[in-house]
C-alpha positions, 0 to 999 in steps of 0.5 A, spaced: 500 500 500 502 505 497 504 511 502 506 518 503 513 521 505 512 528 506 509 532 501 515 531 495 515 523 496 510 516 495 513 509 497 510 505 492 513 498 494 516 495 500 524 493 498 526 489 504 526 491 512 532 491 516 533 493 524 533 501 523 527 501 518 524 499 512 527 501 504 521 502 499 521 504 492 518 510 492 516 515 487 519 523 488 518 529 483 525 527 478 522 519 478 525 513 482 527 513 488 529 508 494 526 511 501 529 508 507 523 510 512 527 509 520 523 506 525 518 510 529 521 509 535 527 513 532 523 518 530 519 519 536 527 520 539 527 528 538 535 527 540 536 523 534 531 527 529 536 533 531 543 529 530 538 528 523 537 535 521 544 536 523 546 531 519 542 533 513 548 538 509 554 533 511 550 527 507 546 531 501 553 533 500 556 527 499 557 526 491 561 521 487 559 515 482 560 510 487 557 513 492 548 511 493 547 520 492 542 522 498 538 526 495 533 529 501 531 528 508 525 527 511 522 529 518 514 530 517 510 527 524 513 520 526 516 519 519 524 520 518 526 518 512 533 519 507 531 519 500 536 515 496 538 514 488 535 507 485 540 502 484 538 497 478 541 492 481 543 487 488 548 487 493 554 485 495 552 480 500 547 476 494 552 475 490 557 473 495 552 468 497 552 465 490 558 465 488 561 463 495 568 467 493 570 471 487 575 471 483 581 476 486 581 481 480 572 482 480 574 483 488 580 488 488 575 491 483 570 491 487 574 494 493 577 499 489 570 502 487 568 502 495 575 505 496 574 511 491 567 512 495 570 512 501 576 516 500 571 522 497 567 521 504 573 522 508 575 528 505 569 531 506 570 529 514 564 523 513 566 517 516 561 511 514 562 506 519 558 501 517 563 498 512 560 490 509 557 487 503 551 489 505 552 496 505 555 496 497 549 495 491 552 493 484 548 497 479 548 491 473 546 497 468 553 499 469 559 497 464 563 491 467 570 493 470 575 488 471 574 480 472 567 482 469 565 486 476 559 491 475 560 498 478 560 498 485 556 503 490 557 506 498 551 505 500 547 507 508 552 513 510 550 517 516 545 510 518 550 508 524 552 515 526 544 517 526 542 511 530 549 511 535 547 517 540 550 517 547 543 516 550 543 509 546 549 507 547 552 510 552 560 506 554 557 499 554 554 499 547 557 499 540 554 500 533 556 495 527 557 489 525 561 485 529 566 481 523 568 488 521 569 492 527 575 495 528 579 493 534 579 501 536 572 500 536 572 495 541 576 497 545 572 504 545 575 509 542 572 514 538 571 512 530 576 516 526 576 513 518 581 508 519 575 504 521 573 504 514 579 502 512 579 495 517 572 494 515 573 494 507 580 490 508 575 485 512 571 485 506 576 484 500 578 478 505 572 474 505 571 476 498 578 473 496 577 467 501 568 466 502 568 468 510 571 473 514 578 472 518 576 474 524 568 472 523 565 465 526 562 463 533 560 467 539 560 474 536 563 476 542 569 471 541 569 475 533 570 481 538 575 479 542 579 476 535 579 483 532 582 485 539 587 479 540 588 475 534 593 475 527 590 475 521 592 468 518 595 468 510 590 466 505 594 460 501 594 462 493 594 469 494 599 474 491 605 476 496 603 483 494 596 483 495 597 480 501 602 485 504 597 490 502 591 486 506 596 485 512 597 493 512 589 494 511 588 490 517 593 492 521 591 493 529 593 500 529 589 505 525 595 509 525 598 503 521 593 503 516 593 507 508 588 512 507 583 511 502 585 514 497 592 510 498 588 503 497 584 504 492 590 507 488 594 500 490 589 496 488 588 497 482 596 497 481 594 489 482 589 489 477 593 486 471 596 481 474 591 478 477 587 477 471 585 470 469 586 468 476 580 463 478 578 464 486 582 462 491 581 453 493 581 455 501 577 450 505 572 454 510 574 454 518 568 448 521 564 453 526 561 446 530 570 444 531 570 452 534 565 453 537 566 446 541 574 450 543 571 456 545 565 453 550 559 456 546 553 451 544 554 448 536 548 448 532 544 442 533 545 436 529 538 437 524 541 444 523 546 445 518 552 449 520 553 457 518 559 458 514 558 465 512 562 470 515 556 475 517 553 473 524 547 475 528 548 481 532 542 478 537 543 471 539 537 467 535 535 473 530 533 471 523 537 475 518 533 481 515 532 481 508 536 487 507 541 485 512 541 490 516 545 490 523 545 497 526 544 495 532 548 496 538 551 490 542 555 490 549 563 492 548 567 485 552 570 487 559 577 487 559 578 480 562 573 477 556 577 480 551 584 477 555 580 471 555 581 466 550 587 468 545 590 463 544 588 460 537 582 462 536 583 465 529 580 462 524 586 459 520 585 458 512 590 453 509 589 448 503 584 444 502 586 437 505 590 441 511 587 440 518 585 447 521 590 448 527 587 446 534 581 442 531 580 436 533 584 433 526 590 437 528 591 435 535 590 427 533 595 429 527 600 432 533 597 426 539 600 421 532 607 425 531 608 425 538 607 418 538 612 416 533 617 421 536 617 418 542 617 410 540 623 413 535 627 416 541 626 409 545 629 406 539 634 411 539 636 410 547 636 404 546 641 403 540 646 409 544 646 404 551 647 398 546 653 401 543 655 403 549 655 397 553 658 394 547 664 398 548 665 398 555 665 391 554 670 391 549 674 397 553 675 391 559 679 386 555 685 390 554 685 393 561 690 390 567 685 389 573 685 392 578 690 391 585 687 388 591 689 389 598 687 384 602 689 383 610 691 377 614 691 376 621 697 375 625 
């Protein structure tokens, strides 16, 4: 049923709900547009709908070819709502979910567009926040860039630093998703826009590799790895393109390139990425993790996820839009000291045990064993050969004098 947004706009037809609000097509005075109308108890929220009007310049203002154009904002009664270009095509996310992982050069394509939009947002002081698969459209009507990637958008700025008022989340809350928060983030320092560099270097790894490096389990375990974990190489991967992940990734934000840097060095990979089929990794097994990590495994009669993504509330069904703004505990010091040994998921080559799964300590109980029968065998030939060369020794040795005493 169709509806009015203020006096410019008509939502016509609902695109997909999510937890900050619902995406509509809409209708507006210039033709097409997506209407993404928040939800009415933040509507109602008059500290948020000031954070809005505030906003309104810094995101109208935001303009560039991989950037979803916000062409207006709405406050009329309980309705807050950004009015958005109309993207003819998917997300990221969709075709992630198809095609499982991406060929390295469609996703260093990919992420070199979402690293354009975000050095543009950046430069005009913007930080996104909210960096993931989800949050990027691939316009199928564009032209195909290299690997046959369609053109890639920046959608939802300005969602998360919306919603994110001190009244929501005071200190004990975080907006974002967990597999894409930068550790700085966990820790409860302020955003700055090394936080969407952490995010889209997550993002070309799980492109690359089919699930996220530090993603899995417990979303409060997938904080603490953000925390306390190394990133694992991907095998098969180019040496160039994995220093340039590694320092994307880096624990550090000082550490990081800038988005402009990013996008500039990844393109420089491009031609020799060309051809290259997808990466052949083998994907954690969440039931061996979440068996380490004394978190609950899926019930047998359920199947295992092994997307990256994880549900930011225990048990929530997936919105069909995929949106996670939604606020969470920050972990205390001592969870985030827990657990650090070995909680990585590790990739390696097909066949390859993970380490710390229940293959690999049976693998190490074997070599152990195997160790331990050669060094028995071993002692055993070093005292023979000594006993033999004693005996030997004897022979040609005088024996020794004896004293012995007589009675008077």
């Amino acid at each position: 049923m169709a509806r009015k947004i203020g006096s410019r706009y008509t939502a016509n037809q609902i695109l997909g709900r999510g937890s900050a609000g619902t995406v509509w097509l809409g209708e507006g005075p210039d033709g097409p547009v997506a209407i993404k109308l928040l939800r009415e108890d933040l509507a109602c929220d008059q500290e948020l709908v000031g954070r809005f009007v505030q906003e309104r310049t810094a995101l109208l203002g935001l303009e560039h070819p991989n950037i979803v154009t916000v062409r207006d904002l709405v406050v009329d009664g309980n309705d807050l709502a950004l009015v958005m270009d109309l993207v003819r095509g998917t997300d990221l996310r969709t075709r992630l979910e198809r095609e499982r992982r991406l060929a390295p050069e469609a996703a260093v394509a990919i992420v070199a567009d979402v690293a354009d939009a975000l050095a543009a947002a950046h430069a005009a002081g913007v930080v996104h926040r909210d960096v993931k698969p989800e949050n990027v459209l691939l316009d199928m009507q564009g032209p195909l860039g290299p690997g046959g990637a369609h053109p890639a958008l920046l959608t939802d700025f300005g969602v998360a630093k919306l919603i994110d008022s001190p009244r929501r989340t005071r200190a004990t809350k975080i907006i974002g998703t967990p597999d894409y928060l930068a550790p700085e983030i966990v820790e409860g320092l302020p955003p700055r826009a090394a936080v969407d560099i952490y995010a889209l270097a997550t993002v070309l790894y799980e492109l690359l590799a089919g699930f996220t490096p530090f993603g899995g389990g417990h979303p409060g375990a997938v904080l603490r790895r953000h925390v306390t974990e190394t990133v694992v190489p991907l095998p098969g991967i180019p040496e160039e393109l994995w220093q340039l992940l590694v320092q994307c990734l880096a624990k550090a934000p000082a550490s990081r390139l800038r988005a402009s840097e990013l996008a500039a060095r990844l393109r420089e990979q491009l031609p020799m990425l060309a051809g290259m089929p997808p990466l052949d990794v083998d994907e954690p097994d969440l039931s061996e993790e979440a068996a380490e990590e004394s978190v609950p495994s899926a019930p047998q009669d359920e199947p295992v996820r092994r997307r990256g993504a994880v549900s930011l509330v225990p048990g929530a069904k997936p919105d069909s839009n995929r949106d996670t703004h939604t606020s969470m505990r920050v972990p205390g010091p001592d969870e985030l000291a827990g657990g650090a040994h070995g909680t990585a998921r590790v990739p390696r080559a097909p066949g390859t045990p993970r380490p710390g799964s229940a293959r690999h300590k049976a693998a190490v109980r074997r070599r152990r064993v195997t160790l331990g029968v050669a060094g028995v065998v071993v002692a055993a030939v070093v005292a023979v050969g000594a006993w033999l060369a004693s005996s030997g020794g004897d022979e040609d040795r005088p024996a020794p004098a004896t004293h012995s005493t007589s009675a008077p």
